[in-house]
Phi, psi and omega in degrees: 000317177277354171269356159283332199290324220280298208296331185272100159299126165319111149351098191296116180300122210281164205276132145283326170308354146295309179282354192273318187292338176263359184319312185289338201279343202287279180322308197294307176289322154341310197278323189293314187275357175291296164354326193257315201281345170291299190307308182306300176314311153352287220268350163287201207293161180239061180270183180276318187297311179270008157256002186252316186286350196267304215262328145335265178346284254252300197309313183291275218333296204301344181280322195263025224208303162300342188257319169336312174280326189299337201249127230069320160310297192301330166308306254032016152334322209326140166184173192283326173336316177316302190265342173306298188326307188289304182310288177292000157271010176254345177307298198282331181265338193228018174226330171248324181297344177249020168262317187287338184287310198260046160247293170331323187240026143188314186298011152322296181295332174242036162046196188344315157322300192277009170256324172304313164318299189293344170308295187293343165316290187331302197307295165312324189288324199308297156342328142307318166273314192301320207274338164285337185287318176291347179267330164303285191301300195288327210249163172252166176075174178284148147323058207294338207237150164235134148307105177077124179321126182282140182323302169344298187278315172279329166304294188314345168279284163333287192274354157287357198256314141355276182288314191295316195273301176310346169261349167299328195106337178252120152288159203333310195301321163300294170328276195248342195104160183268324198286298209300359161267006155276353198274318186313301200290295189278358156295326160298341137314299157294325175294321202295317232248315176282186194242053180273142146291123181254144146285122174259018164079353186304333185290354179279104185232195206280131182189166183302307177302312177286000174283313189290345204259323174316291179328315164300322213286299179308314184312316168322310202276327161274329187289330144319306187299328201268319161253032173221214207232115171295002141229051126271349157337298177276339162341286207332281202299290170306334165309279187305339179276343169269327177301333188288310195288290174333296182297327152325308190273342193283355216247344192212344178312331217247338182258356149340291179309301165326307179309298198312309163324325216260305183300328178278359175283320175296334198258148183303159200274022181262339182251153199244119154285101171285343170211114204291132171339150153282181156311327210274345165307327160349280186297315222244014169301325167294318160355272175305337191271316204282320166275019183277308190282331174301299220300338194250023165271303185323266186352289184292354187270321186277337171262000000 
């Protein structure tokens, strides 16, 4: 009996903390096939139904694509695999799949033209995702700030603009015309790519004031639905949030830079700035500093 017992080994049971690491990437590939399956409908028939279902396709990317970092935060997952992963599914969901979509459904028309535009759409978000990723490996702590309209957000623009006109019924051409949806697509470009500042709201918490500014938000979002057409609700909500970041710089950019001027200036001549601040950087070198002298208050309080 004990050389049966000796012989029958327990099963190794499995690490959940191994497995918990593919959870968030689980949310990323998810975003990848809306992303392929947006393209494919695109790249079909060139009806209203497959252009309405590929920029749909684009809206879920964008769902599993908000969750993804949240549910690796909540995991404690975090890791550089993570993001590198997420930065080329975002390459494919929000950078090639809405270039093809709005080239297939309107940018067509304006023949060589309208492949170039949809190039530079692409090109910049890629651009764009590479230069977060290298600012993601240098800065620490939370992100009060995105360099530049994040893809995500500019796909969300594009193909809500999409769903809004395609359920009017009228085409594009009719409706707004082909160039103003081409000016459109490359200022969102030129947004991806500058150095304008987005909020990402992480610095937000539950508190009266922001319960109020939700509430408008909604409030906004039905009074739209109810005396327009509901799906312009979201046109609205991406609009306004790329106009919020333009009205930021136009409004605070110039004396940012100055401080940021004033301050490198300020520093003794044996030190070398190997690189001048970004904007989005500004606000958060205090940050970092404050929470550099916290972390070595702990360190002498615990030894």
């Amino acid at each position: 009996m004990t050389g049966m017992g000796e012989g029958r080994k327990r099963r190794p049971r499995p690490n959940l903390r191994k497995l918990m690491f593919v959870l968030p990437n689980l949310f990323t590939v998810s975003s990848i096939f809306c992303g392929v399956y947006s393209i494919m409908l695109s790249a079909g028939e060139a009806t209203g139904d497959n252009f309405y279902r590929a920029a749909v396709a684009v809206f879920f990317g964008n769902f599993f694509d908000a969750f993804d970092g949240r549910v690796a935060r909540l995991t404690k997952t975090q890791s550089d695999f993570g993001v590198e992963l997420d930065s080329l599914a975002d390459v494919i969901t929000f950078g090639v799949a809405p270039a093809i979509l709005v080239y297939k459904w309107a940018l067509y028309g304006l023949g060589v033209w309208g492949i170039v535009i949809s190039g530079v759409y692409a090109s910049c978000g890629a651009i764009r995702l590479a230069r977060f990723n290298v600012q993601a490996h240098a800065e620490a702590g939370v992100q009060r700030y995105f360099v530049g309209l994040p893809i995500p957000l500019a796909a969300g623009t594009l193909v809500s603009l999409v769903v809004a006109l395609q359920r009017g019924g009228v085409p594009v051409s009719d409706a707004v015309g082909l160039w103003p949806i081409a000016v459109l697509v490359l200022v969102l470009a030129f947004l991806m790519v500058s150095t304008v500042r987005y909020r990402t709201f992480k610095e937000a918490g539950l508190n009266p004031r922001t319960l109020v500014a939700f509430l408008v938000v909604i409030a906004i979002g039905v009074f739209i639905a109810l005396r327009g057409r509901p799906s312009l609700v979201l046109v609205v909500y991406f609009t306004c949030y790329v106009a919020l970041g333009i009205l930021e710089e136009a409004l605070f950019g110039r004396r940012r830079r100055a401080a940021a001027r004033a301050g490198a200036s300020a520093l003794p001549p044996e030190t070398e700035v190997e690189e001048p601040l970004l904007p989005a950087e500004e606000d958060d070198v205090a940050l970092e500093g404050a929470s550099a002298a916290a972390a070595a208050d702990d360190g002498e309080n615990d030894s």
